[in-house]
C-alpha positions in Angstrom: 0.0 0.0 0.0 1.2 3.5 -0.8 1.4 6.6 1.1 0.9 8.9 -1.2 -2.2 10.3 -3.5 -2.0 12.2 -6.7 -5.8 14.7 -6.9 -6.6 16.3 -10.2 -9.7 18.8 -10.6 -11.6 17.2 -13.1 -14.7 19.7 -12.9 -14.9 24.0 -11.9 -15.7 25.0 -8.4 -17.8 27.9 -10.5 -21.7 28.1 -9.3 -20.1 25.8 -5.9 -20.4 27.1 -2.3 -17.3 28.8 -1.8 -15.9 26.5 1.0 -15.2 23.6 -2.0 -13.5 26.3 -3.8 -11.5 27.3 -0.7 -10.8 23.4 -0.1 -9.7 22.9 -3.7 -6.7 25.7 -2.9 -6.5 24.6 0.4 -5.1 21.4 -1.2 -2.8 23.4 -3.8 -4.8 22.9 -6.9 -4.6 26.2 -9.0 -6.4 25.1 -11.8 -8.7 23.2 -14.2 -6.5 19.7 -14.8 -4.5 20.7 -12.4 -2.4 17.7 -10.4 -1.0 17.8 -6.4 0.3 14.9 -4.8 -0.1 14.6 -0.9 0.9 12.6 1.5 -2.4 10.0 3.1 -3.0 11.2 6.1 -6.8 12.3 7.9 -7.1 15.9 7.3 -6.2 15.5 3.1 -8.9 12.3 3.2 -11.4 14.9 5.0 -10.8 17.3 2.6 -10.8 15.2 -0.7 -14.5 13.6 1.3 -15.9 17.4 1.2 -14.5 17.4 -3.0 -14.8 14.1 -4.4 -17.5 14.8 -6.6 -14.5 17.8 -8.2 -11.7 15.8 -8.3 -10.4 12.5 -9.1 -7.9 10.7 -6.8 -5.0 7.8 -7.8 -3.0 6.1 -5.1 0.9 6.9 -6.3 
């Protein structure tokens, strides 16, 4: 099992409650197709749970 995960924004946080859009750069993604890789830990699981319907997630 890995460690890390690798998130890409796969849809716009336009017409969203501003808290998804303040998770999405919270989490370092700047843009549309954008790609962060974090380390597995609680608090990035939490935050990717409040997002997952914007973003797809890969274990690295």
């Amino acid at each position: 099992m890995t460690d890390k995960l690798k998130i890409t924004q796969i849809k716009s946080t336009i017409g969203r409650p501003a808290v998804q859009g303040r998770i999405i750069r919270s989490l370092g993604i700047k843009r549309m197709h954008h790609t962060v890789e974090h380390t597995k830990d609680p608090v990035i699981l939490g935050q990717i749970n409040k997002v997952s319907h914007l973003v797809k997630v890969e274990e690295v």
